[in-house]
DOMITI-210938 format. One line per 3 residues: number of its first residue (from 0); their letters; for each residue x, y, z of N, C-alpha, C. Coordinates in steps of 0.02 Angstrom, whole numbers, plus 50000, padded with zeros to 5 digits. Layout:
BEGIN
NUM = A = X:Y:Z:X:Y:Z:X:Y:Z | ... $
END
This chain:
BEGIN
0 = XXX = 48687:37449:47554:48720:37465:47618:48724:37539:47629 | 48739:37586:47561:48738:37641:47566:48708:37676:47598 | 48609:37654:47555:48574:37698:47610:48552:37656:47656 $
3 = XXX = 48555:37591:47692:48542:37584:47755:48587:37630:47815 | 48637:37647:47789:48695:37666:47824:48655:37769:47851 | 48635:37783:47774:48605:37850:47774:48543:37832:47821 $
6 = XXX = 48500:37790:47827:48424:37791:47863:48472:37780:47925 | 48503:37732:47955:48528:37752:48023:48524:37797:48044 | 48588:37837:47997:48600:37906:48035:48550:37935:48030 $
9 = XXX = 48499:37945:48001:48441:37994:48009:48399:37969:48078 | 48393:37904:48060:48354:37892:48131:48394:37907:48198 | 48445:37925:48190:48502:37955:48242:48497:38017:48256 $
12 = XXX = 48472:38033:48203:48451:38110:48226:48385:38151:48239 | 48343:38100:48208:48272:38090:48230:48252:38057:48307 | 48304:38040:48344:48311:38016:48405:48327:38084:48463 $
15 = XXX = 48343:38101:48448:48370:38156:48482:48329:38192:48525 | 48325:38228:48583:48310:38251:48637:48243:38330:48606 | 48208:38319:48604:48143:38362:48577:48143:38411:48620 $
18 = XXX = 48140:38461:48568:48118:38535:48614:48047:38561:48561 | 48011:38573:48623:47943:38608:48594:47949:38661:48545 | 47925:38651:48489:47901:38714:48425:47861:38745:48424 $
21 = XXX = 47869:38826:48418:47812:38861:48418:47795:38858:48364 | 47700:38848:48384:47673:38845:48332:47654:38890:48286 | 47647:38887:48241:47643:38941:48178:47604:38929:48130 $
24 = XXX = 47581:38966:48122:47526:38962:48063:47531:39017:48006 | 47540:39024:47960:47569:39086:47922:47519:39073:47846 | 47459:39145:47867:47421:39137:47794:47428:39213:47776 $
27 = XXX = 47456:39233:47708:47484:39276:47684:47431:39285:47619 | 47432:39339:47594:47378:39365:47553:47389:39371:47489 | 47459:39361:47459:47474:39349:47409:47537:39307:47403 $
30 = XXX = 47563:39257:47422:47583:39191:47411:47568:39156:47461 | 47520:39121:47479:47489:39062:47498:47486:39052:47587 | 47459:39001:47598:47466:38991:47663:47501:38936:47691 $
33 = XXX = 47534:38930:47752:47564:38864:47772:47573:38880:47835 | 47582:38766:47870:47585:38790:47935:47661:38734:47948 | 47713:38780:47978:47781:38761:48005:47808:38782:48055 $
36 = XXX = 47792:38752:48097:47810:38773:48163:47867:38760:48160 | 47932:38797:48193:47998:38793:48202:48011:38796:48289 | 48081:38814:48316:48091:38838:48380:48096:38907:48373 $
39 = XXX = 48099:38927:48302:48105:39006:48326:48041:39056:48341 | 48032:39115:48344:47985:39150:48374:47984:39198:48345 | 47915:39254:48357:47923:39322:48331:47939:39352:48263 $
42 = XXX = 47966:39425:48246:47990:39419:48197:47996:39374:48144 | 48077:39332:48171:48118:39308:48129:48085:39218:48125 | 48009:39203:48142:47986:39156:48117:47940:39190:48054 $
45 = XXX = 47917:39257:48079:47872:39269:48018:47900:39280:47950 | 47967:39307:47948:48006:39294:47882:48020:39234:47873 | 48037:39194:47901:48047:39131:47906:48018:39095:47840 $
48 = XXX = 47920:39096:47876:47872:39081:47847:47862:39109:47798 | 47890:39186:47769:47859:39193:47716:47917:39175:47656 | 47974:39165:47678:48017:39154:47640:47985:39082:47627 $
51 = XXX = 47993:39014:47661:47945:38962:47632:47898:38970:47597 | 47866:39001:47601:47788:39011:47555:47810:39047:47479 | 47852:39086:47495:47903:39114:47423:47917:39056:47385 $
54 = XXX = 47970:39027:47417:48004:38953:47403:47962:38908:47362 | 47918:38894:47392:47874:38855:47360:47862:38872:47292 | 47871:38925:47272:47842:38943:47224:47903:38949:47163 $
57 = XXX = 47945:38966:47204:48018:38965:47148:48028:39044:47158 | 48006:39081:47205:48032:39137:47192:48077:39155:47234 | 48144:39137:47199:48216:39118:47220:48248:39218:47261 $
60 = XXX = 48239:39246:47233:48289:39306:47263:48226:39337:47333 | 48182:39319:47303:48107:39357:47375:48110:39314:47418 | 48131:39267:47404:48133:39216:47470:48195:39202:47519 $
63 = XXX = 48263:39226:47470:48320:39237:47500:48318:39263:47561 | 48278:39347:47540:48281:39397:47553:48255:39393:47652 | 48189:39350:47637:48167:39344:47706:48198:39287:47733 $
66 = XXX = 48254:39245:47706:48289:39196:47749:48346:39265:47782 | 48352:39274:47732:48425:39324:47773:48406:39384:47823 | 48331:39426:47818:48292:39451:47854:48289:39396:47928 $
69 = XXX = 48272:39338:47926:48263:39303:47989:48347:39270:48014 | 48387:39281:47970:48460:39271:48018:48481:39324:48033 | 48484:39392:48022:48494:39449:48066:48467:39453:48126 $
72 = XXX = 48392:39428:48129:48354:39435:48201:48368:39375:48222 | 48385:39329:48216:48400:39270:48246:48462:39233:48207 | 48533:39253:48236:48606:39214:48174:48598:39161:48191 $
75 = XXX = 48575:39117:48257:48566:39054:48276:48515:39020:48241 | 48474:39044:48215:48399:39002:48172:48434:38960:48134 | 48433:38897:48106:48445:38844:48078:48438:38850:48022 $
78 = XXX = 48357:38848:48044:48303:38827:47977:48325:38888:47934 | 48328:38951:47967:48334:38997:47908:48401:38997:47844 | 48440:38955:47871:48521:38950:47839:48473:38909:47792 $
81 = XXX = 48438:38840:47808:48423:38784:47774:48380:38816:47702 | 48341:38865:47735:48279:38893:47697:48343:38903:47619 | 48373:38973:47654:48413:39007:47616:48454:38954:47554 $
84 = XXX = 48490:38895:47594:48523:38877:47550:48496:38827:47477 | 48426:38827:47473:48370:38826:47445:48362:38856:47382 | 48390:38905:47383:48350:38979:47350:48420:38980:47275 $
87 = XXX = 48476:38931:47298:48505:38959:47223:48518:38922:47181 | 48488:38846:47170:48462:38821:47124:48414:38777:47092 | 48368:38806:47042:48315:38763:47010:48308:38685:47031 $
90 = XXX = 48277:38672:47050:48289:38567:47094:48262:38542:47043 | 48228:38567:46973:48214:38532:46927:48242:38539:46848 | 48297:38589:46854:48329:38611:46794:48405:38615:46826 $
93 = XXX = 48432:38647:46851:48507:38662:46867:48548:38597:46893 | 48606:38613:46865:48666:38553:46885:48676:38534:46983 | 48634:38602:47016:48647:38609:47090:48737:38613:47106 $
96 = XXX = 48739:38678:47094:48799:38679:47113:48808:38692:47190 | 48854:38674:47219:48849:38669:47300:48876:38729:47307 | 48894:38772:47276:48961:38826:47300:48917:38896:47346 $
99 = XXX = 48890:38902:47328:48832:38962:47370:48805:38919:47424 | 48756:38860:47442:48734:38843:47462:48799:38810:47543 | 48833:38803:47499:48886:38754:47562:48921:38849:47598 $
102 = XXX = 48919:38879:47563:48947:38946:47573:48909:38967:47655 | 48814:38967:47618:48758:38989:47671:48757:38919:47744 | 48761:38882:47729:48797:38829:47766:48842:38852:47820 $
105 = XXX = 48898:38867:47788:48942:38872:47834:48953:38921:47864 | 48890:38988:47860:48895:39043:47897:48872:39007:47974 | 48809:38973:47971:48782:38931:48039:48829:38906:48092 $
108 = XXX = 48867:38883:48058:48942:38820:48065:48996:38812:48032 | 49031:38802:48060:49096:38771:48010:49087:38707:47988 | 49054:38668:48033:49041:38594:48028:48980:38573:48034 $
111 = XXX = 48948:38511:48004:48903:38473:48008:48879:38449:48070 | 48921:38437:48109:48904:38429:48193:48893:38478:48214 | 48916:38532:48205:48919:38594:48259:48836:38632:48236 $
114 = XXX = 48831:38613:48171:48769:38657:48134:48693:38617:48151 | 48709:38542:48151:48651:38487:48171:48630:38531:48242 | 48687:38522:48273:48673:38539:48364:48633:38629:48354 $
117 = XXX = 48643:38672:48294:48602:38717:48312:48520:38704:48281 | 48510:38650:48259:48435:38620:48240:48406:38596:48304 | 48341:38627:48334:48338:38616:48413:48288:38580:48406 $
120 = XXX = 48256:38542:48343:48216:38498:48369:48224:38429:48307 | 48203:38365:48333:48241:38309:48282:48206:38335:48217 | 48158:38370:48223:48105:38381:48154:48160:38423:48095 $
123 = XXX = 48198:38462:48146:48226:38516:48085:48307:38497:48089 | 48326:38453:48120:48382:38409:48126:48379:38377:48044 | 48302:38327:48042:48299:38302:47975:48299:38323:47943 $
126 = XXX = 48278:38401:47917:48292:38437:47857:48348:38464:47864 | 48383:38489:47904:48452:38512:47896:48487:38464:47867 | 48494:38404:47873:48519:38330:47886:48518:38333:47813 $
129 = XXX = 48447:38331:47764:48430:38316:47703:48478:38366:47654 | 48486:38445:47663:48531:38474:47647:48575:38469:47654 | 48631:38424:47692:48703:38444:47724:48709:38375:47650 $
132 = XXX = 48658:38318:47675:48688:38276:47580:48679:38307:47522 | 48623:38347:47496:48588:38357:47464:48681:38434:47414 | 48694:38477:47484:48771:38507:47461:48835:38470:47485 $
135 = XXX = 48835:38419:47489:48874:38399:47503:48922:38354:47461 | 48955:38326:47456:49032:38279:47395:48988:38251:47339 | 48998:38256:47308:48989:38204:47244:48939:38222:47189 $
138 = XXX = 48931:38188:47146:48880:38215:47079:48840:38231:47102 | 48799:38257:47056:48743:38306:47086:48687:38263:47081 | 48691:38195:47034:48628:38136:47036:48639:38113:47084 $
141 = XXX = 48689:38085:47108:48700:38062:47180:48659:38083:47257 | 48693:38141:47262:48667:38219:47297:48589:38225:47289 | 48565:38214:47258:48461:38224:47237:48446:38175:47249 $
144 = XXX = 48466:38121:47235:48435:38056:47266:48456:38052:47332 | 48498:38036:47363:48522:38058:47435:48466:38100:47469 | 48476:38156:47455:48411:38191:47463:48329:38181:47480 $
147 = XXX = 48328:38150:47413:48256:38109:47416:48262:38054:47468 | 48301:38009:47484:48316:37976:47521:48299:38002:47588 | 48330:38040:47616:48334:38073:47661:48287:38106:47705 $
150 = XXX = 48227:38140:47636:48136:38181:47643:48105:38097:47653 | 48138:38059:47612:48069:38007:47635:48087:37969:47709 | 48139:37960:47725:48148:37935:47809:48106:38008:47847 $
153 = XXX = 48132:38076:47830:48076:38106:47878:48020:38101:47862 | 47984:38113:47825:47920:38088:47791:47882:38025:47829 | 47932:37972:47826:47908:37915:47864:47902:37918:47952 $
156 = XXX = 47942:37959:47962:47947:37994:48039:47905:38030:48063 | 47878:38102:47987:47809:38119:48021:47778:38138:47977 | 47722:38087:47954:47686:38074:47876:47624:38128:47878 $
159 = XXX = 47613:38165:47939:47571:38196:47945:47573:38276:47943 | 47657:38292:47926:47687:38370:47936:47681:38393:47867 | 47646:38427:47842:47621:38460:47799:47695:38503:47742 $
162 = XXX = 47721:38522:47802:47825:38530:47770:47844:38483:47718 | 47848:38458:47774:47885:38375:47777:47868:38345:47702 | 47805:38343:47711:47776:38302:47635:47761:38343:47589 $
165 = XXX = 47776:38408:47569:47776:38444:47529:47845:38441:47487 | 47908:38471:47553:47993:38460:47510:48001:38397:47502 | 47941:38327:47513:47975:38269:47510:47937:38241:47413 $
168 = XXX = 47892:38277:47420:47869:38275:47343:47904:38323:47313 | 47935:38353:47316:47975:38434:47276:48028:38358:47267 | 48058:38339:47338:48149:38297:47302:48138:38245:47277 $
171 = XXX = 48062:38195:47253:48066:38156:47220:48078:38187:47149 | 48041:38233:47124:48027:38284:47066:48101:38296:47036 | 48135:38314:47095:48206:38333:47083:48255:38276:47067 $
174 = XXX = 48242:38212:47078:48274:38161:47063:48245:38126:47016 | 48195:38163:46999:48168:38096:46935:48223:38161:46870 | 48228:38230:46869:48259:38265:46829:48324:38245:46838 $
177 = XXX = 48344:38238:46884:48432:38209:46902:48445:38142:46863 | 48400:38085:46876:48408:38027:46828:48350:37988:46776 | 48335:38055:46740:48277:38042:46699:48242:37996:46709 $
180 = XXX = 48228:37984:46745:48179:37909:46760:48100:37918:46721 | 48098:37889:46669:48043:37917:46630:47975:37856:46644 | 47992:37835:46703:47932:37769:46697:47883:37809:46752 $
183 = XXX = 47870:37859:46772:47808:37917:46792:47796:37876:46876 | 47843:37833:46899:47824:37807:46990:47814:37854:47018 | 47887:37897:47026:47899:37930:47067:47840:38007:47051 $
186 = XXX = 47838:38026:46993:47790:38067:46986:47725:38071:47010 | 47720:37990:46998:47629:37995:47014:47632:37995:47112 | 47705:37958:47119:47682:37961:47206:47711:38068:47233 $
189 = XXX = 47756:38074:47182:47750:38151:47229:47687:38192:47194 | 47655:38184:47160:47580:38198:47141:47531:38192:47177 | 47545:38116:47231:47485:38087:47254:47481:38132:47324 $
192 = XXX = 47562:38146:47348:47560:38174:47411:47531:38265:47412 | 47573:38271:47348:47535:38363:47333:47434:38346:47332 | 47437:38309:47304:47358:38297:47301:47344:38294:47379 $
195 = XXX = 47359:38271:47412:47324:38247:47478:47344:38318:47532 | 47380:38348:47513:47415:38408:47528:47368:38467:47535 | 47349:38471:47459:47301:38515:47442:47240:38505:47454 $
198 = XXX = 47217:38450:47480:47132:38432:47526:47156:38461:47587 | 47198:38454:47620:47191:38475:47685:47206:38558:47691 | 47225:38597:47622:47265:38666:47625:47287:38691:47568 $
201 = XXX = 47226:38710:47548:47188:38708:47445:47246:38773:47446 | 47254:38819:47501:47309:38875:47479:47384:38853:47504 | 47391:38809:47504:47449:38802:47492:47491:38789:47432 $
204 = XXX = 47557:38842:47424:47574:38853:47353:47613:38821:47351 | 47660:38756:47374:47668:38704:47352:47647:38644:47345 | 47579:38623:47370:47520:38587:47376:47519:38607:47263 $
207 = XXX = 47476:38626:47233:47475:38654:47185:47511:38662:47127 | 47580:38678:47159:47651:38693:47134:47654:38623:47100 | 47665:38569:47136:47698:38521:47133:47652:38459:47116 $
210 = XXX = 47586:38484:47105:47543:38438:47074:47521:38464:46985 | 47555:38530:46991:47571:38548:46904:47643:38509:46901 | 47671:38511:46928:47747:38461:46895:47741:38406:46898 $
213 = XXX = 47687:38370:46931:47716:38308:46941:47656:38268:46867 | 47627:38306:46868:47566:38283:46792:47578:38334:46748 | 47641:38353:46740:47645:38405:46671:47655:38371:46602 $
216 = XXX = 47617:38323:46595:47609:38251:46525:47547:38268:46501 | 47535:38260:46432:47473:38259:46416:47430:38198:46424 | 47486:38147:46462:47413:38090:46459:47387:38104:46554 $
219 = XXX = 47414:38123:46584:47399:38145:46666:47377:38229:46666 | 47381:38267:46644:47352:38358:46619:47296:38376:46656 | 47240:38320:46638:47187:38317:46678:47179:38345:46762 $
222 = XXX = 47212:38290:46779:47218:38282:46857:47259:38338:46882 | 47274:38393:46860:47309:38450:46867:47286:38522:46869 | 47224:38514:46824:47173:38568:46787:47150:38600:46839 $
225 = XXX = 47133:38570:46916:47107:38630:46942:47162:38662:46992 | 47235:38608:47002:47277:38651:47030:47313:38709:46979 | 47303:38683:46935:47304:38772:46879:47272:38825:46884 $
228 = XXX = 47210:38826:46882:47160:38874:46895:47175:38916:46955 | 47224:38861:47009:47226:38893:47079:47301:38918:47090 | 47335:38918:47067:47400:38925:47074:47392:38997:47083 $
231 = XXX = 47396:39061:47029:47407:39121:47001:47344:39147:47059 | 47293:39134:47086:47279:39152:47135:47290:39141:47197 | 47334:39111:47202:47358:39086:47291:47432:39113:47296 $
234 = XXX = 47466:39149:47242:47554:39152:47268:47548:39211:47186 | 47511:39285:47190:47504:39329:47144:47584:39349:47145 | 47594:39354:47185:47677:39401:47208:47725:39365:47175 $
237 = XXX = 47753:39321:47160:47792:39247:47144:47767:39245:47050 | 47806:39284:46997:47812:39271:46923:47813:39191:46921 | 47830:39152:46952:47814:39080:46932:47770:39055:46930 $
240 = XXX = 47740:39064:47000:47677:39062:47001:47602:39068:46936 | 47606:39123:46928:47567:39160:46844:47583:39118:46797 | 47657:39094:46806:47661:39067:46728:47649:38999:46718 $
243 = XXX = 47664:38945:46788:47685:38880:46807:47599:38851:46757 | 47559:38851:46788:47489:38854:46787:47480:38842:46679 | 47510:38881:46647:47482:38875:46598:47534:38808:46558 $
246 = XXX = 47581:38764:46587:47610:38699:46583:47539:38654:46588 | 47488:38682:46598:47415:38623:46604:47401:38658:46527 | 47392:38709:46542:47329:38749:46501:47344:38747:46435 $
249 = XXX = 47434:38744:46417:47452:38722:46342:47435:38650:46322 | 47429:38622:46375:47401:38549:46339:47313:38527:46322 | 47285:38580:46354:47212:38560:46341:47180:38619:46290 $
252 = XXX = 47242:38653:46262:47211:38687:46216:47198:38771:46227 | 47205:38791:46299:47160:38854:46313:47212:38905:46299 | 47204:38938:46237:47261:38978:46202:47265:39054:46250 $
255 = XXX = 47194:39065:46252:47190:39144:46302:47228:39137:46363 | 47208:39083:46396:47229:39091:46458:47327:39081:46468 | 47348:39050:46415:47404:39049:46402:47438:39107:46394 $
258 = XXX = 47399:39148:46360:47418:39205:46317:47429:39247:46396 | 47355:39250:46433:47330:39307:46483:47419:39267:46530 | 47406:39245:46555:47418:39220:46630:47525:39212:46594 $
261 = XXX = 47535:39206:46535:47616:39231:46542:47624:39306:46524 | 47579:39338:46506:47585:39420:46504:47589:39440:46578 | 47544:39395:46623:47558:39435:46689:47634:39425:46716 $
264 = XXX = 47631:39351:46711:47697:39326:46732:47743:39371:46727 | 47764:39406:46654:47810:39403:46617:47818:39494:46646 | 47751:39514:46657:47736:39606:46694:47777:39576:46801 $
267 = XXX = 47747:39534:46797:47794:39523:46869:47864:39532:46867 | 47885:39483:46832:47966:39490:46826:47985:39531:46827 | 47978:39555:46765:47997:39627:46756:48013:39705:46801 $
270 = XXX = 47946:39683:46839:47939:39731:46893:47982:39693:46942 | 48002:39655:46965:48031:39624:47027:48096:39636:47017 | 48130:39605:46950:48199:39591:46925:48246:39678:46961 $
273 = XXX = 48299:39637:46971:48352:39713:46975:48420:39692:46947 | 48461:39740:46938:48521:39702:46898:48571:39656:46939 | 48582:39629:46880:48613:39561:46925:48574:39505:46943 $
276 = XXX = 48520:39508:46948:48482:39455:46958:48470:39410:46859 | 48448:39342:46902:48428:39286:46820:48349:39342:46790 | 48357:39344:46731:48314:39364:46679:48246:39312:46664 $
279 = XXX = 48278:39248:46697:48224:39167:46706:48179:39186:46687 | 48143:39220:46737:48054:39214:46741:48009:39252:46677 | 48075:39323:46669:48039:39350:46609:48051:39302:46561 $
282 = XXX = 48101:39282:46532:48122:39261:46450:48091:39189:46472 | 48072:39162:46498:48008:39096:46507:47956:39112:46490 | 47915:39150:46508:47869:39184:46511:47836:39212:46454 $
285 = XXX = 47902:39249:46410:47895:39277:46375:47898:39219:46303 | 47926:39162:46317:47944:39130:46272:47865:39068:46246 | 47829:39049:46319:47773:39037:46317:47732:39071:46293 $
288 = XXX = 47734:39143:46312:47670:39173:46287:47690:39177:46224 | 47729:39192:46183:47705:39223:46117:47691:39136:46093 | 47715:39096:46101:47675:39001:46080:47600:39022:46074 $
291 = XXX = 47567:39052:46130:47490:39063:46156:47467:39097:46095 | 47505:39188:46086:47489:39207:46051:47495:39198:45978 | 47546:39155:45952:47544:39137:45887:47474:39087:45876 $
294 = XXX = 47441:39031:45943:47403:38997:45894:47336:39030:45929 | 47323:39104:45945:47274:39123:45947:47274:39174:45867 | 47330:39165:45834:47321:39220:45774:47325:39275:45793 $
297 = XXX = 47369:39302:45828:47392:39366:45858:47444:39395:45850 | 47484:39391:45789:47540:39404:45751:47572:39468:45769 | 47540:39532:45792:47566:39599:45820:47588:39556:45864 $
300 = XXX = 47546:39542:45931:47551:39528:45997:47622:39487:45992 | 47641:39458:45978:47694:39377:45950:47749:39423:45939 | 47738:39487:45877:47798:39502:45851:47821:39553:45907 $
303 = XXX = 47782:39574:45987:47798:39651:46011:47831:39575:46074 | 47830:39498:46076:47870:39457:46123:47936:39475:46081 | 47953:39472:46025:48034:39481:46002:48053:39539:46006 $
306 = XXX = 48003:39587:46001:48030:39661:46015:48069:39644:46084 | 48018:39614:46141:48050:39629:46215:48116:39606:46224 | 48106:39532:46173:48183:39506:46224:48235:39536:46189 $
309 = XXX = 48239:39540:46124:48278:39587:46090:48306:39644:46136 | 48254:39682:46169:48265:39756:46201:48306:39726:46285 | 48280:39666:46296:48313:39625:46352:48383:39615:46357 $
312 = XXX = 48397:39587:46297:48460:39569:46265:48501:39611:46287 | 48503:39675:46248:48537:39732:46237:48536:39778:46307 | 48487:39765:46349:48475:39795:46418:48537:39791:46474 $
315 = XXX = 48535:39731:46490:48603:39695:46506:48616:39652:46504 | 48607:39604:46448:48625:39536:46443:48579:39490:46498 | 48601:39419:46517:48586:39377:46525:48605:39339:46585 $
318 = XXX = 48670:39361:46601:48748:39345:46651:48723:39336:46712 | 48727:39275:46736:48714:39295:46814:48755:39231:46838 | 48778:39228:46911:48825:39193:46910:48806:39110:46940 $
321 = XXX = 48829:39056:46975:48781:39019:46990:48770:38948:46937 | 48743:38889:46965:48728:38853:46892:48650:38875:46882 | 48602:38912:46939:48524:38923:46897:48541:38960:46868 $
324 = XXX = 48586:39036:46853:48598:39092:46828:48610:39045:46759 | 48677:39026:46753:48693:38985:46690:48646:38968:46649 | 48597:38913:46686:48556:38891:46661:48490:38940:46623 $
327 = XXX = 48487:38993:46638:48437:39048:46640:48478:39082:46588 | 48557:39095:46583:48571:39129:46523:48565:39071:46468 | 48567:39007:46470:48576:38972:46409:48516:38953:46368 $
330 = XXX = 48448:38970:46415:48404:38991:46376:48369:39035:46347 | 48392:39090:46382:48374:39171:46378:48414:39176:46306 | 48467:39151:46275:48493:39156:46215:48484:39119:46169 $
333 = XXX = 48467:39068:46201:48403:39017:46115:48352:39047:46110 | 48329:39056:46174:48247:39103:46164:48215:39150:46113 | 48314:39198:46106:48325:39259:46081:48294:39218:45998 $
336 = XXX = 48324:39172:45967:48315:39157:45909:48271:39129:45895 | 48255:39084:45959:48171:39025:45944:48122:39089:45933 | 48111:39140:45965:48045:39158:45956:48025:39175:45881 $
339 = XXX = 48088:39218:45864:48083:39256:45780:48082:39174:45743 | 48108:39127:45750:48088:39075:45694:48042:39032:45712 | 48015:39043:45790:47948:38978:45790:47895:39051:45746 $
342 = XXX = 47902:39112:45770:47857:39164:45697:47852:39149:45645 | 47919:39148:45607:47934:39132:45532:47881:39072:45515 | 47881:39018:45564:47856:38940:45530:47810:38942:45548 $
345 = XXX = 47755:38976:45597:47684:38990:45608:47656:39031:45570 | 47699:39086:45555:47673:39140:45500:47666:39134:45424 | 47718:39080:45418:47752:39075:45322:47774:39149:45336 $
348 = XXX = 47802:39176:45345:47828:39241:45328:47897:39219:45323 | 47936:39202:45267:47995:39161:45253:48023:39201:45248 | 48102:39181:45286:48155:39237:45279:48233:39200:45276 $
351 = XXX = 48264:39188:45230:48324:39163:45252:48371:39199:45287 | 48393:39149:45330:48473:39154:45380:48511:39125:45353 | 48579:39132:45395:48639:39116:45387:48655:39053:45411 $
354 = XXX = 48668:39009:45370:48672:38952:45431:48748:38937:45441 | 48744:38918:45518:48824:38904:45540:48833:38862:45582 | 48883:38824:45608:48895:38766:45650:48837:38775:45728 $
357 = XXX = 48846:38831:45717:48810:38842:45807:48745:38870:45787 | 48733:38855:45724:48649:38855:45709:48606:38820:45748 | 48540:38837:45794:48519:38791:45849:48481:38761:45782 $
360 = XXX = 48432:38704:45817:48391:38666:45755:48310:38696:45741 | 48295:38739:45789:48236:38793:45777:48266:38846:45691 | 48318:38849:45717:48341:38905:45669:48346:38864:45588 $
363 = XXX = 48374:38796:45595:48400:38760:45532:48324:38748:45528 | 48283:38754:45560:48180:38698:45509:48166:38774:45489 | 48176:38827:45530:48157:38884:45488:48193:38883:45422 $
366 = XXX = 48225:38901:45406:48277:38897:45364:48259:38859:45294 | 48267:38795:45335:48245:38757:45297:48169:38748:45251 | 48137:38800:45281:48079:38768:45247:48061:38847:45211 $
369 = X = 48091:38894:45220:48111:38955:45200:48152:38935:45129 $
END
């Protein structure tokens, strides 16, 4: 009854009185191309668009940047609140905390009615619609499925909007992480739609994006291999991008390209990051590549990844606020220890530690076999 009750209301708002979208087409030279026509214009559609094309990619603070760029030139734009409230947590790792997002929300509106009515066409009614559940009461498994719920009534409304069926394979992705659903449905169908995505719009960087997540298994790897190859050239600007790509390439073996393609990653971040911002993209990055470089036998290269995060560490910590921030410090500080002991047990270069209750279990097999 629940979600018959949710498809109503969507088709309630998919009913609604249509106003023409300008059309848009937005192909950008270093993160990808896409086409989303909104009601807005000018300017504050072209940030719009490039903040989506960011998005896609996970590059959470560059994409902010041009949502909040397109609500200065336009405070009435919708989509741009929607874009924005997007941007502050991981849909496939973080708890989704609503507190930022319901925050960017309620600059549009105070209310859910008042904020729908500034969505001027039923198209972006339905994605506003999908967010207002998606931050809205209750667990956060709840909230992602809701969600998904929500992309597939628009989806079914307009199976042919290239948007549409891109965030509607991103919120299955996001709900199979919300309730581990490990029987691969939902994967292979938001796989099937990135696949069909990427025939019609090979540069599109969530076309790509989302056909490396949705076959990131070694028994599906295959069917992924050439949206790898294409990723790190369609969205250069975007550290996720560089790195996403070698989630194929560790499973079929290709140690260089592992090695090459999170060194760049890991030179993006770096250059992008400012303080205060999540450390994510580097200490990922960095945590993959030296994997690459240990089983290419590259033991300098491996030992100058612990130099970095070490020097990371001590730089300014990890802290950022948020549940992706959280989530980004709580691995940025296992990282700190996995790298020096996945060394130790690739190298035999045995060294005993200390062991203590909050010993992670990387640290106790070193140890142990030390």
């Amino acid at each position: 009854m629940k979600n018959i009750i949710k498809c109503i209301a969507l088709v309630g708002i998919l009913a609604a009185p249509f106003v023409i979208a300008t059309p848009a087409l937005a192909q950008f030279q270093n993160v990808g191309s896409i086409d989303f026509p909104t009601s807005a214009s000018g300017e504050a559609q072209q940030h719009f668009l490039r903040g989506v094309a960011i998005l896609h990619s996970f590059g959470w603070e560059q994409a902010r940047e041009q949502f909040n760029a397109a609500q200065e030139i336009d405070p009435d734009f919708a989509m741009a609140y929607w874009g924005e409230s997007l941007t502050y947590n991981h849909p496939l790792v973080s708890q989704m905390d609503a507190t930022d997002p319901s925050a960017t929300l309620a600059r549009l509106a105070p209310t859910r009615e008042a904020r729908l009515a500034k969505a001027l066409t039923p198209r972006e009614k339905g994605f506003l619609n999908a967010v207002e559940i998606l931050w809205g009461d209750g667990d956060h498994v709840d909230r992602r499925v809701g969600y998904m719920e929500a992309m597939e009534a628009l989806y079914e409304a307009y199976p042919e909007d290239a948007e549409v069926a891109a965030f509607y394979s991103l919120s299955m992705l996001s709900a199979v992480a919300a309730t581990r659903d490990l029987s691969q449905r939902l994967n292979v169908r938001a796989g099937d739609i990135a696949l069909r995505l990427n025939r019609d719009n090979p540069d599109h960087p969530g076309a790509v994006h989302y056909i490396i997540h949705s076959f990131d298994n070694p028994l599906m790897a295959p069917l992924a291999l050439d949206a790898a190859y294409r990723f790190a050239e369609i969205a250069p600007a975007v550290s996720h991008a560089r790195h996403m790509p070698t989630h194929i390439f560790i499973q079929h073996g290709m140690w260089e390209l592992v090695s090459g393609h999170n060194q760049s990653a890991y030179d993006a971040a770096r250059e992008l990051w400012k303080p205060g911002q999540s450390m994510g993209d580097a200490v990922h990055s960095l945590d993959w590549g030296q994997y690459g470089d240990l089983q290419l036998g590259d033991y300098e290269k491996a030992r100058l990844w612990i130099d970095r995060i070490n020097t990371m560490s001590t730089e300014g910590g990890f802290s950022e606020g948020g549940a992706r921030g959280q989530a980004g410090q709580a691995r940025a500080v296992n990282t700190v220890g996995l790298t020096q002991n996945r060394y130790t047990v690739e190298t035999e270069e045995w060294s005993i530690q200390e062991v203590t209750e909050a010993s992670p279990d990387h640290e106790l097999l070193a140890t142990a076999l030390s």
